[in-house]
Biopython code that builds the backbone (N, CA, C, O; Angstrom):
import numpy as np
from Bio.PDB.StructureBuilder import StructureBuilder

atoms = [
    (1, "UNK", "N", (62.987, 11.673, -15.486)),
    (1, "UNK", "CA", (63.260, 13.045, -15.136)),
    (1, "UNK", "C", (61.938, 13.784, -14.993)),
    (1, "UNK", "O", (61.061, 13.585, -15.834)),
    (2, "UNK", "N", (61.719, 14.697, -13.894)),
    (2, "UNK", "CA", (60.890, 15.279, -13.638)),
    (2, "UNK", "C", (60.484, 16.724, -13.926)),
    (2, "UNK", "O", (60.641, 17.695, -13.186)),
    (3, "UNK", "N", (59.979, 16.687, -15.044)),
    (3, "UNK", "CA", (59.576, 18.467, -16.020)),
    (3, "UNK", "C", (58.214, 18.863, -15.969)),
    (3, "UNK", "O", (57.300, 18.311, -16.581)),
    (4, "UNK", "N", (58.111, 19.894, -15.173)),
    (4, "UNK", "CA", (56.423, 20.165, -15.392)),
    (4, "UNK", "C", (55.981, 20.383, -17.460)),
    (4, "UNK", "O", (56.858, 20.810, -18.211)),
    (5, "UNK", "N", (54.913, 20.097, -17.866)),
    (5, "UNK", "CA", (54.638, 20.373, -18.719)),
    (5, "UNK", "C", (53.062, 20.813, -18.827)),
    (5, "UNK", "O", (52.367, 21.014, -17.831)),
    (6, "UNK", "N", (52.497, 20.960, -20.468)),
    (6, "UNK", "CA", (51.168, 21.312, -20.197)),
    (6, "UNK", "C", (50.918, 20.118, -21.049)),
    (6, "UNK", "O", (51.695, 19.448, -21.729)),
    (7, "UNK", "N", (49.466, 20.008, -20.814)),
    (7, "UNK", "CA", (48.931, 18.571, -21.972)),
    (7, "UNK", "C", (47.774, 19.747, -22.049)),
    (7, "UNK", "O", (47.128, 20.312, -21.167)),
    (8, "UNK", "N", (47.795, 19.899, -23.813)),
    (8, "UNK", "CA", (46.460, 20.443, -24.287)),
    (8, "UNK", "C", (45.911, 19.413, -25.050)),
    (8, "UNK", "O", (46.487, 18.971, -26.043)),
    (9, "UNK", "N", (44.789, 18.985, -24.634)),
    (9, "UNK", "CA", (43.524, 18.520, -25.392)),
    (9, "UNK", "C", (42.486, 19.208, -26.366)),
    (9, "UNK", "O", (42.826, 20.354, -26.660)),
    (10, "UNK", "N", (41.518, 18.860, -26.834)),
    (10, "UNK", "CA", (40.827, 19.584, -27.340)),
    (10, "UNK", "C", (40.103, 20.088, -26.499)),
    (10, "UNK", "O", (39.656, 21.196, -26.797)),
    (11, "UNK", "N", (39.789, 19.624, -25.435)),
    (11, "UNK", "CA", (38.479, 20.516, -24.618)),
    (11, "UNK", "C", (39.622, 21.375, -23.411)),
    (11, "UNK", "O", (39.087, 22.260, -22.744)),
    (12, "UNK", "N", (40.897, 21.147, -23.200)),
    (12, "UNK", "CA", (41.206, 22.009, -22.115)),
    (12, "UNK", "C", (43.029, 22.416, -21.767)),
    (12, "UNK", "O", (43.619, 22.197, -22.825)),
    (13, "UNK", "N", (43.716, 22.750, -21.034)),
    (13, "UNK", "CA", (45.193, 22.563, -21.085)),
    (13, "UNK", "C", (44.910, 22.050, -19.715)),
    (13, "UNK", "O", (43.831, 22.347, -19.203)),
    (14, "UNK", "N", (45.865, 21.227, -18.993)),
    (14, "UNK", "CA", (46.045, 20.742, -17.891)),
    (14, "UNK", "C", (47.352, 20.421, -17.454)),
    (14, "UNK", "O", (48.104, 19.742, -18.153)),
    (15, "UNK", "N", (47.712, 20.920, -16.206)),
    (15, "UNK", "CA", (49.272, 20.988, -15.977)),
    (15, "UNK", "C", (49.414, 19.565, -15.617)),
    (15, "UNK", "O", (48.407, 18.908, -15.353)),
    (16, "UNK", "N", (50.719, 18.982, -15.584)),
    (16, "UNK", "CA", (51.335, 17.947, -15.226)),
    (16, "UNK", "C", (52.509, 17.801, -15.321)),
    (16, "UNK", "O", (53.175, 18.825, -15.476)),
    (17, "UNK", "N", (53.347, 16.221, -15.254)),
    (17, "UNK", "CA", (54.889, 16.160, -14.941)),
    (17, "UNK", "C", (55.271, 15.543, -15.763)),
    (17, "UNK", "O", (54.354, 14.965, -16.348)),
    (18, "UNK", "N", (56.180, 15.354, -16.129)),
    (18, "UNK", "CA", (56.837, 13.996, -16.821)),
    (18, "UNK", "C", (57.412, 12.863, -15.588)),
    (18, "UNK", "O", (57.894, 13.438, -14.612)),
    (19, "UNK", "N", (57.415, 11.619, -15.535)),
    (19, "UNK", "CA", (57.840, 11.008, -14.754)),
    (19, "UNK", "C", (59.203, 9.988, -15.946)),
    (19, "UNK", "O", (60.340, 9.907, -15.483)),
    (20, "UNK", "N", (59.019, 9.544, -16.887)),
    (20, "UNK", "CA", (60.365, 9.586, -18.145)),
    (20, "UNK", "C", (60.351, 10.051, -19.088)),
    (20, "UNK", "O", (59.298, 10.336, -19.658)),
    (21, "UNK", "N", (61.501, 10.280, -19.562)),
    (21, "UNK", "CA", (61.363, 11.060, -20.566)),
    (21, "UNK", "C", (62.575, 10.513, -21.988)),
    (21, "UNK", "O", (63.778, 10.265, -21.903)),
    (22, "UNK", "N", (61.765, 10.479, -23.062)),
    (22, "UNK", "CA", (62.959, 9.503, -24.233)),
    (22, "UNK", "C", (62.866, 10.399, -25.453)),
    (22, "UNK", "O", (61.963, 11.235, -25.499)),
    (23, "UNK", "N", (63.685, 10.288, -26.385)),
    (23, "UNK", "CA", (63.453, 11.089, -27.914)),
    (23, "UNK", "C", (62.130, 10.626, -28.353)),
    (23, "UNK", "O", (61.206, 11.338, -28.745)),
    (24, "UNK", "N", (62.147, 9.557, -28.259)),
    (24, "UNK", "CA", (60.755, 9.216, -28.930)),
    (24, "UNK", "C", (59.357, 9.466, -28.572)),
    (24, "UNK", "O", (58.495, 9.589, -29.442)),
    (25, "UNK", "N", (58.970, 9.586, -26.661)),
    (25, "UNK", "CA", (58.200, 10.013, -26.289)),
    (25, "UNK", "C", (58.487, 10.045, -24.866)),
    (25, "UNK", "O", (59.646, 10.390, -24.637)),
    (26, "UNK", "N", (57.766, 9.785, -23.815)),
    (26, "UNK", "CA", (57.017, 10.053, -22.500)),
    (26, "UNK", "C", (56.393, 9.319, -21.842)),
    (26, "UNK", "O", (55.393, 8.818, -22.356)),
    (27, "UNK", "N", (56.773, 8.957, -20.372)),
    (27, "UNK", "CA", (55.249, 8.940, -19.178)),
    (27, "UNK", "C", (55.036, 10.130, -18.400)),
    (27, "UNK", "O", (55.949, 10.672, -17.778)),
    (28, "UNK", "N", (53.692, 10.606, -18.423)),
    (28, "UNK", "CA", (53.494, 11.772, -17.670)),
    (28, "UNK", "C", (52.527, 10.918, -16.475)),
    (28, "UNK", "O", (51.800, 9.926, -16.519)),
    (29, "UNK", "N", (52.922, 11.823, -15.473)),
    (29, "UNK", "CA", (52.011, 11.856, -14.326)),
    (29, "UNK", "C", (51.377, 12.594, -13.708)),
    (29, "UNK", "O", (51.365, 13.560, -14.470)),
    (30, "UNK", "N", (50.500, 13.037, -12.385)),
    (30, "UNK", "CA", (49.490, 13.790, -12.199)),
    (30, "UNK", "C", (48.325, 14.562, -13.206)),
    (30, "UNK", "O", (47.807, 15.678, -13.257)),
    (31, "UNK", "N", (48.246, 13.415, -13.889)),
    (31, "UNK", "CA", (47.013, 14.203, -14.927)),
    (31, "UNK", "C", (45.721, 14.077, -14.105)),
    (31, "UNK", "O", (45.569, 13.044, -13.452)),
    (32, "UNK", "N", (44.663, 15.141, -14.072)),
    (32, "UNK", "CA", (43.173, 14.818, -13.616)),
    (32, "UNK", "C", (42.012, 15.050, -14.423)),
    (32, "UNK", "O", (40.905, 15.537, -14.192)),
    (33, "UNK", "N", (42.701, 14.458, -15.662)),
    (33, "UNK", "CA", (41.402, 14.358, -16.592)),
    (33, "UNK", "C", (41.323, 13.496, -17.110)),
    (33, "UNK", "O", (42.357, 12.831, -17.048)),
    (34, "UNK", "N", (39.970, 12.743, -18.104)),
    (34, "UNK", "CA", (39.730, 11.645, -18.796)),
    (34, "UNK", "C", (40.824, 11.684, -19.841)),
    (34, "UNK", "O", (41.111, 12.788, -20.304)),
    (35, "UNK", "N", (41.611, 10.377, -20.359)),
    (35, "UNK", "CA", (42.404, 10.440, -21.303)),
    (35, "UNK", "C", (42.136, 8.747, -21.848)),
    (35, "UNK", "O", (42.446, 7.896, -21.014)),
    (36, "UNK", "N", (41.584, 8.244, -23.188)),
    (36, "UNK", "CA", (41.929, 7.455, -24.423)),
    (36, "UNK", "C", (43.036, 7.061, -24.854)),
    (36, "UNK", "O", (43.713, 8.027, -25.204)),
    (37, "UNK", "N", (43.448, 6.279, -24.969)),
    (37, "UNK", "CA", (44.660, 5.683, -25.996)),
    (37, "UNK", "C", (44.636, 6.146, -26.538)),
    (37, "UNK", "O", (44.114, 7.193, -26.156)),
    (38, "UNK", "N", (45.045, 6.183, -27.990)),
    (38, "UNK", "CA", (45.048, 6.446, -29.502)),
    (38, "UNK", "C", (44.652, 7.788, -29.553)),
    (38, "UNK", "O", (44.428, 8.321, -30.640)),
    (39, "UNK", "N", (44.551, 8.341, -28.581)),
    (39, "UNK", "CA", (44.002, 10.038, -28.562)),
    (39, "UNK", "C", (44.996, 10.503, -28.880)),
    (39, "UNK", "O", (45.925, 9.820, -28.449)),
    (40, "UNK", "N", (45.544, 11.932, -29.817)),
    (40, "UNK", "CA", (46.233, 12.770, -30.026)),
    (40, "UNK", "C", (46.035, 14.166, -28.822)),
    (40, "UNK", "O", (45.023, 14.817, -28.563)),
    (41, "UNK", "N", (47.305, 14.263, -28.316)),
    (41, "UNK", "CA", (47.388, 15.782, -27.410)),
    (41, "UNK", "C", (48.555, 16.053, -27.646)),
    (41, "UNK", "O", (49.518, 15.361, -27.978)),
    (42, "UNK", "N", (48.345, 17.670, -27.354)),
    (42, "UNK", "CA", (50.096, 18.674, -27.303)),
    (42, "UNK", "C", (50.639, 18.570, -26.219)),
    (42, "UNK", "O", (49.904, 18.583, -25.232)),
    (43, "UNK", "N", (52.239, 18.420, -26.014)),
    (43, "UNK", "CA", (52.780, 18.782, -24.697)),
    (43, "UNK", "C", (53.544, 20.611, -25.204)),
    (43, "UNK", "O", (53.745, 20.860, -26.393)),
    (44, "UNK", "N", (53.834, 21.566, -24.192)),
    (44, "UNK", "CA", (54.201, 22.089, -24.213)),
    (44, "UNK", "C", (55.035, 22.555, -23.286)),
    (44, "UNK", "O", (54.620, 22.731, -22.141)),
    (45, "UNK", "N", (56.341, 22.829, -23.629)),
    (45, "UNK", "CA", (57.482, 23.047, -22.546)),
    (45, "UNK", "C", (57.837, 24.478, -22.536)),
    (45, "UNK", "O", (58.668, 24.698, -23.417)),
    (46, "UNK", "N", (57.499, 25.596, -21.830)),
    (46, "UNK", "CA", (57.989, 26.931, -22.294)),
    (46, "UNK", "C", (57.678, 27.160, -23.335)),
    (46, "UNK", "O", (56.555, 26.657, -23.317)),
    (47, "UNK", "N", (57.837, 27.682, -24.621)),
    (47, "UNK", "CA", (57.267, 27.875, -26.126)),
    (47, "UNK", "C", (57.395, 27.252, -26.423)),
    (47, "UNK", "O", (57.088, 27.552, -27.577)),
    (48, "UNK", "N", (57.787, 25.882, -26.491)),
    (48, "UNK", "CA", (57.791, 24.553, -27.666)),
    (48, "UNK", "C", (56.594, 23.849, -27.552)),
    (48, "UNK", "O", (55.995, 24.067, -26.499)),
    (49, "UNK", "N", (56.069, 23.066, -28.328)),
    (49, "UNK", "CA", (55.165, 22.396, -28.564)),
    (49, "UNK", "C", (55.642, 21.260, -29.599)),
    (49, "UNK", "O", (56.434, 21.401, -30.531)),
    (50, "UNK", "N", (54.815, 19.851, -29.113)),
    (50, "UNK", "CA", (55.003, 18.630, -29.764)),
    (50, "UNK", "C", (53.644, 17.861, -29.612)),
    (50, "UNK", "O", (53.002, 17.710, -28.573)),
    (51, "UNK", "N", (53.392, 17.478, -30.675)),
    (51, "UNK", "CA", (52.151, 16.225, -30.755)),
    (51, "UNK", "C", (52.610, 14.890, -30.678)),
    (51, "UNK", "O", (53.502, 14.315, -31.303)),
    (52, "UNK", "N", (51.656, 14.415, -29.591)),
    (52, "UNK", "CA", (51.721, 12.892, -29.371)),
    (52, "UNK", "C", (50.650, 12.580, -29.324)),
    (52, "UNK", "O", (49.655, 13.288, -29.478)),
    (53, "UNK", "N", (50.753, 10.828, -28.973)),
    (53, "UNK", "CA", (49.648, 9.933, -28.961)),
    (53, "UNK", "C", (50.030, 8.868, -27.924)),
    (53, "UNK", "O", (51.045, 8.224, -27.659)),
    (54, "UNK", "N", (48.699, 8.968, -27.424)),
    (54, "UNK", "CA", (48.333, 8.470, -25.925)),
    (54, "UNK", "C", (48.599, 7.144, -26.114)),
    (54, "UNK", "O", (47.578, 6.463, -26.208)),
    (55, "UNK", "N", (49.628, 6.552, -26.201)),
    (55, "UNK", "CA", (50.022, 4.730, -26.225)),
    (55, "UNK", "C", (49.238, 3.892, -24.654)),
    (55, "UNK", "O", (49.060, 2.676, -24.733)),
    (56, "UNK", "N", (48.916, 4.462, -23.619)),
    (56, "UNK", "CA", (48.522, 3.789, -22.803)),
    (56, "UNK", "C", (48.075, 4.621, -21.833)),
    (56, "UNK", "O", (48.462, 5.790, -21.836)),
    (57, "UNK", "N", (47.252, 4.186, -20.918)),
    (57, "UNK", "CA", (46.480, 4.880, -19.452)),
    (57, "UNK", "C", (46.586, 4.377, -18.341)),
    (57, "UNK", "O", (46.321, 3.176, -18.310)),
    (58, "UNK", "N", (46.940, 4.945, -17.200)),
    (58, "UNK", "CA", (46.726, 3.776, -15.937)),
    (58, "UNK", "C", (46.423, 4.555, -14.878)),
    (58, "UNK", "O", (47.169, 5.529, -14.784)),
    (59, "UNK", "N", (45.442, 4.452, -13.900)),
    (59, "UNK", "CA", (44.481, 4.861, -13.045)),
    (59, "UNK", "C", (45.541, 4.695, -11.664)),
    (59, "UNK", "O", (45.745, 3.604, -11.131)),
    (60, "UNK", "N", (46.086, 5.826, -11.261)),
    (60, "UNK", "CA", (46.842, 5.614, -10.167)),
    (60, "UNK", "C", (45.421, 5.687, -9.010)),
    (60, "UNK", "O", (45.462, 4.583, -8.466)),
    (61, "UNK", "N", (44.701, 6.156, -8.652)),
    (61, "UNK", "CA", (43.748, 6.861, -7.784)),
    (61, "UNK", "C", (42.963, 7.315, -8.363)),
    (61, "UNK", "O", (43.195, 7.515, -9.555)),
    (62, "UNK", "N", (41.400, 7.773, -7.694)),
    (62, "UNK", "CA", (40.296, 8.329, -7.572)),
    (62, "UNK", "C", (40.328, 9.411, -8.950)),
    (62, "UNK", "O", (39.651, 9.369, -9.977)),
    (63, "UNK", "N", (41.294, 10.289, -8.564)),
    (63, "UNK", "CA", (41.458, 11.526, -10.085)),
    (63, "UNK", "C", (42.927, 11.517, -10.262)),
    (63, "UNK", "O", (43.545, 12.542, -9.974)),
    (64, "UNK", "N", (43.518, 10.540, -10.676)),
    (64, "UNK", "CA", (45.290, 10.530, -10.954)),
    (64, "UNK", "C", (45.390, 9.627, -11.624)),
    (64, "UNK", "O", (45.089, 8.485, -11.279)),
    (65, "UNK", "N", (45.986, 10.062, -13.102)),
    (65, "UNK", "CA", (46.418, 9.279, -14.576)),
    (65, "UNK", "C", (47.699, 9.484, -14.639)),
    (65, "UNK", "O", (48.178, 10.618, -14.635)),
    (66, "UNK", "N", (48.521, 8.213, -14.716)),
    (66, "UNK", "CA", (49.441, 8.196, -15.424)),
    (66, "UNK", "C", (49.308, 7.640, -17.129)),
    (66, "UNK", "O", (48.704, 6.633, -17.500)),
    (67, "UNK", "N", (50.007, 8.551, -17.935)),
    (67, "UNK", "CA", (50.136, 8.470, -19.531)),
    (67, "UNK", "C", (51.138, 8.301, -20.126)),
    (67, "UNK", "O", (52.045, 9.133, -20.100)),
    (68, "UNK", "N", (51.225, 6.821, -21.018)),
    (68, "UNK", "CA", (52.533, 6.787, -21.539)),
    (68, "UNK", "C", (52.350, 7.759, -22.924)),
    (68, "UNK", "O", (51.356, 7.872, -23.642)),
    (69, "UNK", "N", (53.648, 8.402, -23.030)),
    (69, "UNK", "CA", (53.184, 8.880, -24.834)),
    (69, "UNK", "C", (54.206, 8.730, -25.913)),
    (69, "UNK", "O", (55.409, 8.800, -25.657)),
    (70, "UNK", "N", (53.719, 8.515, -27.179)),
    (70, "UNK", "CA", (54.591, 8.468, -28.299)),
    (70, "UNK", "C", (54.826, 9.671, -29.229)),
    (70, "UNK", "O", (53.820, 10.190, -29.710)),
    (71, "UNK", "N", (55.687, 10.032, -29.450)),
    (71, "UNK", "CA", (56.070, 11.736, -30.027)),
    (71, "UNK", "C", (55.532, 10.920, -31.487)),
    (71, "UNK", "O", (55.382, 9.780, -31.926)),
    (72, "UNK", "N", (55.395, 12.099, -31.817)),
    (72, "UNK", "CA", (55.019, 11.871, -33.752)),
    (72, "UNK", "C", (55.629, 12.491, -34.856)),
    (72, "UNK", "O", (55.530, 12.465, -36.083)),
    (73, "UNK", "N", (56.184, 12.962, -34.140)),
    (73, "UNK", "CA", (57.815, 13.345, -34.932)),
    (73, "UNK", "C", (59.218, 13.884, -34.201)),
    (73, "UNK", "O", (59.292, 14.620, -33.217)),
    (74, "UNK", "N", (59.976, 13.476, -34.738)),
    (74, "UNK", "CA", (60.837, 13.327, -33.634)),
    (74, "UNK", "C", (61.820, 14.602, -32.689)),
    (74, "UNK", "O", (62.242, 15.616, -33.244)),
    (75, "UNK", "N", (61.974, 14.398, -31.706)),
    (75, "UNK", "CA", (61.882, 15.752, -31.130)),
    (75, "UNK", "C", (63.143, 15.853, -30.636)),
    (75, "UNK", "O", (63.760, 15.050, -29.936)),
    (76, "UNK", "N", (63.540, 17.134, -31.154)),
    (76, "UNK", "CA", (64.975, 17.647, -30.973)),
    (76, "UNK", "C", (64.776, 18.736, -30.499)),
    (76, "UNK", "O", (64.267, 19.762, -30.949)),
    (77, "UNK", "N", (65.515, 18.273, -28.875)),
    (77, "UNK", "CA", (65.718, 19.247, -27.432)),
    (77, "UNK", "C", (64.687, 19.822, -27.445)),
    (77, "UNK", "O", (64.861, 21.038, -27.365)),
    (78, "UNK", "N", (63.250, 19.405, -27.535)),
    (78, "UNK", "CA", (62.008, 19.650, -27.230)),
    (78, "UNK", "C", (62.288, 19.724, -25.639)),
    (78, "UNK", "O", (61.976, 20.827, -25.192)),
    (79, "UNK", "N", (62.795, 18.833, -24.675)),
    (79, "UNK", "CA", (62.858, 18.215, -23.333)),
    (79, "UNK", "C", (64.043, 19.467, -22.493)),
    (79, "UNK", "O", (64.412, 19.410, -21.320)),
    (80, "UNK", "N", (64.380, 20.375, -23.383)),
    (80, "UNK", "CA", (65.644, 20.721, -23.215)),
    (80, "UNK", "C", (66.868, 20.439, -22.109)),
    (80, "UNK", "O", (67.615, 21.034, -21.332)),
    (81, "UNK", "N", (66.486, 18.919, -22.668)),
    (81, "UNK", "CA", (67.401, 18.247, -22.046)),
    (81, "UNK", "C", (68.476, 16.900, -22.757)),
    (81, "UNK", "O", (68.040, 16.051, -23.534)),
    (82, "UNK", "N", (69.992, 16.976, -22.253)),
    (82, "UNK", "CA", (70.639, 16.016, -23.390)),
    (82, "UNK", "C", (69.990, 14.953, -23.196)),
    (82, "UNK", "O", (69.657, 14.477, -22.111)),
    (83, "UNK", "N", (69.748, 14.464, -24.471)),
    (83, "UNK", "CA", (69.352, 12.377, -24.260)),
    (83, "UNK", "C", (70.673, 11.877, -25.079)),
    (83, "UNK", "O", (70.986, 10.782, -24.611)),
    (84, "UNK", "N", (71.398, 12.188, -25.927)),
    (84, "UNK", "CA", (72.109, 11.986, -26.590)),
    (84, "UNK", "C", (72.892, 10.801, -26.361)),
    (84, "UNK", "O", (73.306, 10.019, -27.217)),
    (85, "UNK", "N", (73.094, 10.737, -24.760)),
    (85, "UNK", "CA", (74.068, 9.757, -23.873)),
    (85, "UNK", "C", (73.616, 8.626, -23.552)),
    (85, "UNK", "O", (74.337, 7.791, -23.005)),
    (86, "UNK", "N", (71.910, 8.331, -23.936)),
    (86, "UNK", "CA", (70.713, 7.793, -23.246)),
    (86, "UNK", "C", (71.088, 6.765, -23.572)),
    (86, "UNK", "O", (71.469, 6.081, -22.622)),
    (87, "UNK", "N", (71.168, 6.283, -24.578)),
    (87, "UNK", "CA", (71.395, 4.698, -25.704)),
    (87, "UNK", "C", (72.594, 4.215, -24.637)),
    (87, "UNK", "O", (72.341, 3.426, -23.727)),
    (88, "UNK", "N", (73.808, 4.728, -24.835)),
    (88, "UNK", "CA", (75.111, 4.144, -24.777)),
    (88, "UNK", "C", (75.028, 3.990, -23.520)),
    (88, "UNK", "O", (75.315, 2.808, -23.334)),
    (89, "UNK", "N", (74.694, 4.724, -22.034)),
    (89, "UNK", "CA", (74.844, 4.219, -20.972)),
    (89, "UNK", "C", (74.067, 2.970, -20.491)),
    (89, "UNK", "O", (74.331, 2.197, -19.570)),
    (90, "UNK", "N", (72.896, 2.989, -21.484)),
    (90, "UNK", "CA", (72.004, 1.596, -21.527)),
    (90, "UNK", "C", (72.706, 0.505, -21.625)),
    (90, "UNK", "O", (72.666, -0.563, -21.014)),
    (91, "UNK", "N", (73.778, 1.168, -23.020)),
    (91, "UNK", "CA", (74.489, -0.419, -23.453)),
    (91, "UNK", "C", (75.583, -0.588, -22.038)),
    (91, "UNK", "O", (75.766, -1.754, -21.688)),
    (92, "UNK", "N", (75.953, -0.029, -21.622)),
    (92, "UNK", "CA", (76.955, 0.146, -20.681)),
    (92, "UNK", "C", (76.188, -0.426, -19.615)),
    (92, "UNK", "O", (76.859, -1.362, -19.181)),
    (93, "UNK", "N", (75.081, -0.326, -18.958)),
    (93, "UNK", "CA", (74.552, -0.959, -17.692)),
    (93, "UNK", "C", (74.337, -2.362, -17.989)),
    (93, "UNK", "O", (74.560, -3.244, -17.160)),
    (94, "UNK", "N", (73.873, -2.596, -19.249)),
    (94, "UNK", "CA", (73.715, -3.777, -19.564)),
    (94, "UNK", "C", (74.762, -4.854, -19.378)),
    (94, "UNK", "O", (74.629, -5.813, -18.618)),
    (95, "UNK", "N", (75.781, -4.620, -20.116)),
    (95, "UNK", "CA", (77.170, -5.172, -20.058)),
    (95, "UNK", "C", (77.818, -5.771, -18.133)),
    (95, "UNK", "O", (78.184, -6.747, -17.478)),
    (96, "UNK", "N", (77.574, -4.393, -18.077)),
    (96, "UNK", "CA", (78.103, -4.475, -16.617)),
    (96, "UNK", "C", (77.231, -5.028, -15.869)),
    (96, "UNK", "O", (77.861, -6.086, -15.879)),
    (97, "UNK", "N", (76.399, -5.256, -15.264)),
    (97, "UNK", "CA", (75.110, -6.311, -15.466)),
    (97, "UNK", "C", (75.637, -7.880, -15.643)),
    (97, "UNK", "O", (75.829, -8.707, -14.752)),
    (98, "UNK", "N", (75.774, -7.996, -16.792)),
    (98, "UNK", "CA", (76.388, -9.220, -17.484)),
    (98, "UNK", "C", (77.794, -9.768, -16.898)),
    (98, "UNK", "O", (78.038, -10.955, -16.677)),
    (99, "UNK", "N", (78.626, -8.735, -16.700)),
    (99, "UNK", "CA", (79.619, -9.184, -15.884)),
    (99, "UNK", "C", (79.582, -9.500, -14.465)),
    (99, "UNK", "O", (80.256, -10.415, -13.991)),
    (100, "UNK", "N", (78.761, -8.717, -13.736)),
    (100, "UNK", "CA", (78.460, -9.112, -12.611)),
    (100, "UNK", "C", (77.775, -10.532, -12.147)),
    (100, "UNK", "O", (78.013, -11.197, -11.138)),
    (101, "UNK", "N", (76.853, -10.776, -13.208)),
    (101, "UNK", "CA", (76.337, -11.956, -13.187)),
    (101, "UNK", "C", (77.091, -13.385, -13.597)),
    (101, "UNK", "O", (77.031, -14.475, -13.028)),
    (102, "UNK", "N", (77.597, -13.109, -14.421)),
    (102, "UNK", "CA", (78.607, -13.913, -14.673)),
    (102, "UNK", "C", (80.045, -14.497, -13.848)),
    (102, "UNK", "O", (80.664, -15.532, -14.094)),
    (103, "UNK", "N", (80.355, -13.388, -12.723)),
    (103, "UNK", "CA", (80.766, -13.475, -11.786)),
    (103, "UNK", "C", (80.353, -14.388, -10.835)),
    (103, "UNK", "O", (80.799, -15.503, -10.565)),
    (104, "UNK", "N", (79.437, -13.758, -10.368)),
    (104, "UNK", "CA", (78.633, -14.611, -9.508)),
    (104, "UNK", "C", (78.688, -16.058, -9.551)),
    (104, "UNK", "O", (78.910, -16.902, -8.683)),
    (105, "UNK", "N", (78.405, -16.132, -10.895)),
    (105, "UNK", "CA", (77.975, -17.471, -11.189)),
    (105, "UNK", "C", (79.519, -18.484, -11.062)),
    (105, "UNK", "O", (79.486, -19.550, -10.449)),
    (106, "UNK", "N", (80.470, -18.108, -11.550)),
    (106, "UNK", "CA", (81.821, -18.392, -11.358)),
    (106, "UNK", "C", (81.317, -18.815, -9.730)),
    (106, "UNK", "O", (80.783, -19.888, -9.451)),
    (107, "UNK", "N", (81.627, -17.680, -8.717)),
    (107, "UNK", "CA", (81.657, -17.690, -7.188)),
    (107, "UNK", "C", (81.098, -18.711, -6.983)),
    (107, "UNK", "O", (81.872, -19.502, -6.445)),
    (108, "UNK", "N", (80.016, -19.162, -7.157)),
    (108, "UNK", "CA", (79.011, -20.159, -6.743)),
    (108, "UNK", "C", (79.431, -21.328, -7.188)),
    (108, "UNK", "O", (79.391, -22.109, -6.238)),
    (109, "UNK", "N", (79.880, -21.942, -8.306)),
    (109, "UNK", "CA", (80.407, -22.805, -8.919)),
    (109, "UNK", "C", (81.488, -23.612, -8.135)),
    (109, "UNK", "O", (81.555, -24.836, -8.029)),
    (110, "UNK", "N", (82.390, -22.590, -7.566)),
    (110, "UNK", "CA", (83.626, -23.204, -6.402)),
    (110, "UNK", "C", (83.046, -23.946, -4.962)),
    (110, "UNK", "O", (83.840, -24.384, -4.130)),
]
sb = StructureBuilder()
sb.init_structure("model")
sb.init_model(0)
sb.init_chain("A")
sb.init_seg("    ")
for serial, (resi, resn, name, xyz) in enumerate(atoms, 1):
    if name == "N":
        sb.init_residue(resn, " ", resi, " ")
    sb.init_atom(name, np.array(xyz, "f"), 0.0, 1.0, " ", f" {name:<3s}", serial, name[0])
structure = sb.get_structure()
């Protein structure tokens, strides 16, 4: 899901997006600044604020970071958005998935 947010660092705030978004944390995209792993930054959504940590970096282009992140405590409707449903439709694609494949495999068998 796509949410503008802010990433404050210590040296600056810098706008960007979320490209997913989970209870536990985040990938953001369009960042154009230097960013570390293991670095601690704020996201901020409208007045909320949450601290994370930079689990990973990846160099889309010239000045474009994508950032995975891990929340550090756990965040309720920080995103103000439901995740609530997030788990169970997982288990649900999965399954169905499984049946389909399993199908298949039947089909092919004849």
């Amino acid at each position: 899901m796509v949410l503008s947010v802010k990433v404050l660092t210590d040296k600056a705030t810098h706008l960007a997006h979320t490209v997913d978004i989970t209870h536990t944390g985040a990938r953001i995209g369009s960042l154009r600044t230097t960013m570390q792993a293991g670095t601690n930054v704020s996201l901020q959504r409208g007045s909320k604020k949450a601290q994370f940590r930079v689990s990973w970096v990846r160099e889309l282009g010239p000045n474009e970071l994508q950032v995975g992140l891990q929340a550090l405590d756990l965040l309720d409707n920080f995103w103000g958005v439901d995740l609530s449903d997030q788990q169970g439709n997982g288990a649900t694609d999965v399954k169905t998935l499984m049946t389909l494949l399993a199908s298949s495999r039947s089909e092919s068998a004849k």
